[in-house]
N, C-alpha and C positions, 0 to 999 in steps of 0.2 A: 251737635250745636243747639238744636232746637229745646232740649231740658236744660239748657246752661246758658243760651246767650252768650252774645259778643263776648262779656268780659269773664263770664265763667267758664265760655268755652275755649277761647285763646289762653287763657290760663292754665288751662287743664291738658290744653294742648303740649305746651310749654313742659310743663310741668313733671306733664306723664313721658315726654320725650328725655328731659334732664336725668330724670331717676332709674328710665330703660336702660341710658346710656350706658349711667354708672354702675348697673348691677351688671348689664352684661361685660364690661370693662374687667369685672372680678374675675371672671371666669378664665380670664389671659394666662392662665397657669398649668397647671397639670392639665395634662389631656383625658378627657371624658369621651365616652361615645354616647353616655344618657345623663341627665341631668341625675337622675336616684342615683346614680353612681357618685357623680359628684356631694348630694347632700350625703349618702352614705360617709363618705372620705373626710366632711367635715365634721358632722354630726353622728356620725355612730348607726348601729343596724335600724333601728326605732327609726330614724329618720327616713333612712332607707325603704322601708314598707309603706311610710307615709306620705314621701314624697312620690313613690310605686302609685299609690292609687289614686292622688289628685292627679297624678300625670294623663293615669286613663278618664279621669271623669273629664278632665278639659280634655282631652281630646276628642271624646265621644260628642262632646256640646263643641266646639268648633267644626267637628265634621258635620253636624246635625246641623248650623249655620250656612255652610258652605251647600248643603244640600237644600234648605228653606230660600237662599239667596238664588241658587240655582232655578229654580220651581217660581220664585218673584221675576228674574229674566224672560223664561219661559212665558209665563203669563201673559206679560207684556208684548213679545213681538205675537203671541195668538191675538189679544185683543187688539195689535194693528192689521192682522189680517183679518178678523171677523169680528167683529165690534159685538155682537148680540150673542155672541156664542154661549155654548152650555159648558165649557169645560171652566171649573172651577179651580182655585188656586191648590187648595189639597191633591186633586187630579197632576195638575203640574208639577206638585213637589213627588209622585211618584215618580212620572215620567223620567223626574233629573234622577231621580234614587236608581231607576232601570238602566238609565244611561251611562254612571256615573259604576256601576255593575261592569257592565259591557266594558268601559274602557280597564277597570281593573284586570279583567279575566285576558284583557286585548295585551295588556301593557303590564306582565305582572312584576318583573324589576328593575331597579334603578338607571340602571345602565340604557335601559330603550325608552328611560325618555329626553333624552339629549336632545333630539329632534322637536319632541314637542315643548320642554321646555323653549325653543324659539319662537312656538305657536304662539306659546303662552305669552310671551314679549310683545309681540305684534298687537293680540289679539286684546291687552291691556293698555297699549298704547292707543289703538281705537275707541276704546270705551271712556280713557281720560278726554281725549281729543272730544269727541264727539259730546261729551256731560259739559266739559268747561263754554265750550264752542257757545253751545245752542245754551246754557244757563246764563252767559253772559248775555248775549243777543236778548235772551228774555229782561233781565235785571235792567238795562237801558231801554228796552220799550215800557217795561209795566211801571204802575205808580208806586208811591211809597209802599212799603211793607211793613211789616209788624212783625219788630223783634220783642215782642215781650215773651215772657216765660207763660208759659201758658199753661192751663191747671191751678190749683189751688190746696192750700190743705196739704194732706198727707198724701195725694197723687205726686204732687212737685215733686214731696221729700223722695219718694219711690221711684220717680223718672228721674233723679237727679242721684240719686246712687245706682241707676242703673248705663248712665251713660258715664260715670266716671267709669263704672269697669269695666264699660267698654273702650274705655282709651287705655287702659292698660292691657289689654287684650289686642287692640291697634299695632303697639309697638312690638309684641315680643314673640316669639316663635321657638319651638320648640327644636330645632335644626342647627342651634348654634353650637353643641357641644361635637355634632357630627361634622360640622365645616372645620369647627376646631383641629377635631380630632383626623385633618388630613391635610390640613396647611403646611405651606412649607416653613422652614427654619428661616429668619426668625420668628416663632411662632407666637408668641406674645407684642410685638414690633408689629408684624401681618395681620394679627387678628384686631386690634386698635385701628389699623390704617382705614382697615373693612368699615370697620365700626361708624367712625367719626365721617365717611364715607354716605354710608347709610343714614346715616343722621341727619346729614347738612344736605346733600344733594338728593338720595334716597327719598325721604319723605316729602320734596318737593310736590311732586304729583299728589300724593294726597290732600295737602293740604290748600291746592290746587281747586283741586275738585269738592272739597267742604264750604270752602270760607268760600268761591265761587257760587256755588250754590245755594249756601246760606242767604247771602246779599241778594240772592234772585229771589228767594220766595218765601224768607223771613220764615216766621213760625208757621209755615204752612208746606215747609218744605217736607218732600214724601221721604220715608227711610230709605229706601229706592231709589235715588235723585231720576232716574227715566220715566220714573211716570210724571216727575212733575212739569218736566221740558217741554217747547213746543219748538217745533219744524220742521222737515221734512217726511213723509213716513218711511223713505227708503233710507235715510240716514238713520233714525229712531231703530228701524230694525237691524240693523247692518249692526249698530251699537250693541244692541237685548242680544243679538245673536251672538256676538263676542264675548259679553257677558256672561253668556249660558256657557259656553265652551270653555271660556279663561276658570271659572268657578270648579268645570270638570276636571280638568286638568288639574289645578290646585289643590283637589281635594285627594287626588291621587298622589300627588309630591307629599302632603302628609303621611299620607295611610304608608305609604313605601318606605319613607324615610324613616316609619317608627320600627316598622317590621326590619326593615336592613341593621339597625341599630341592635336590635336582640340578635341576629343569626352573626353578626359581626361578632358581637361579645361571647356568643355562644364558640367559634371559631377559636376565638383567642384563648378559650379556656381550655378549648383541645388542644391545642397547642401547648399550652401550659402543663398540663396532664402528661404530654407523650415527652416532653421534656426541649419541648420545640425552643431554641433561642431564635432572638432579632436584633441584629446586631445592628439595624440604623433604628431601632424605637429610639425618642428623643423623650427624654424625661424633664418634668419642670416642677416646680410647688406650688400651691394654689396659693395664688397672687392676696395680700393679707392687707389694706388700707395701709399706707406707712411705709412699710415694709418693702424693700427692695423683692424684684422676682432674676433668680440667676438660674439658669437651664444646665441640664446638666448631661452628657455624654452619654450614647446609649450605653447599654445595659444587658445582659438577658434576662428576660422574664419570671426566671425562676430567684430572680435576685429578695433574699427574706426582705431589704428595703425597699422594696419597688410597691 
């Protein structure tokens, strides 16, 4: 919000949420376990390699986010327990990288973390609660703010293309083709409902916690909305320390989810090989703007149409 302002930023909000919508709405059709699979199917092998390797560069730079964000948490509940300390922000973004280790080696497949996925519920429902709470409380005691865009020149242009991509990076997540690819019949019907789901009630909370924030502390709001808060320090850290956890957690639902997605497809290929059929695979066509999407009866695998 703070590179774009009220009406750049509600806009972009909008905007980058309408367009998530509808791309991922495309996807309502054949079933995918990786996205390169999918541009493969559309686009041919070329696409396939290249969708292959921005897949891994965003992922490498979202894990490397999720681990920076971790380490800004961290920071924060240290400098409410010792205000003058020496441990610097780089120090802390190890610390999360060490911890964030530890929980992989703890937690190494999908299926053990059912449990903490609940953690993770809780422990982001605290950190929303706890940001809106104390930024509104602030926004009613302080005086006017200043929402102007602040910078000048070819900084604006540069902060103002880099928070557009971060709202397209807000909405989308790499995990849709794996939920896809395990929903129940009807599968295109189920995967919309999710959708428009996620969209309408889903990113309440975010946008919760921005545009609350925003109106609190105008352009001077930190990227971190917790440093910028004021009240309590047992609440303040109770939040950073949720933070710090819900981030760990998160970053492991990625790192798992890409890895299950390869040994998955790795599976199926064996199967394919040994002449393995499946007689409930549910087949579909990738869903075409216009164009009606009709599903079609399984199959086995070894089928030259499939």
């Amino acid at each position: 919000m703070v590179p774009l302002g009220w009406v750049g930023g509600t806009v972009g909000f909008l905007l980058a949420a309408a367009v998530s919508m509808y791309a991922n709405t495309l996807l309502g059709g054949k079933r995918h376990i990786r996205y390169r699979d999918l541009a493969g199917h559309i686009y041919g092998r070329k696409m396939y390699g290249l969708t292959w390797a921005l897949q891994y560069v965003n992922l490498f730079i979202i894990n490397t986010g999720f681990i920076i964000l971790a380490g800004q948490a961290l920071k924060a509940l240290y400098l409410l327990i010792k205000d003058d300390g020496p441990m610097k922000l780089p120090y802390c973004i190890a610390v999360s990288w060490f911890v964030c280790a530890l929980f992989a080696f703890g937690i190494p497949y999908l299926s053990a973390l059912r449990i903490w996925l609940g953690f993770s519920t809780v422990f982001s429902l605290i950190f929303i609660v706890a940001a809106c709470v104390l930024s509104l409380r602030d926004g009613v005691r302080s005086p006017p703010r200043d929402y102007s865009i602040p910078g000048d020149g070819p900084g604006r242009v540069f902060s103002t293309i880099g928070a557009s991509a971060s709202l397209v990076f807000a909405y989308n997540t790499g995990m849709l083709p794996e939920i896809q690819a395990t929903i129940r019949p009807p599968v295109v019907k189920n995967i919309e409902k999710a959708l428009w789901f996620q969209f309408t009630i889903g990113i309440v909370p975010m946008y919760a916690v921005v545009f609350i924030g925003y109106r609190a502390y105008g352009n001077e709001t930190s990227s971190y909305l917790l440093n910028s808060v004021h009240g309590p320090i047992w609440v303040k850290a109770v939040a950073n320390l949720s933070a710090f956890l819900q981030t760990v957690i998160a970053l492991h639902v990625s790192l798992v989810v890409s890895s299950s997605s390869s040994y998955i497809r790795h599976v199926i290929n064996q199967s394919i090989n040994q002449s393995t059929t499946w007689t409930d695979l549910r087949v579909a066509h990738v869903r075409v703007p216009g164009h009606a999407v009709r599903e079609q009866p399984g199959r086995s695998l070894r089928d030259p149409q499939h």
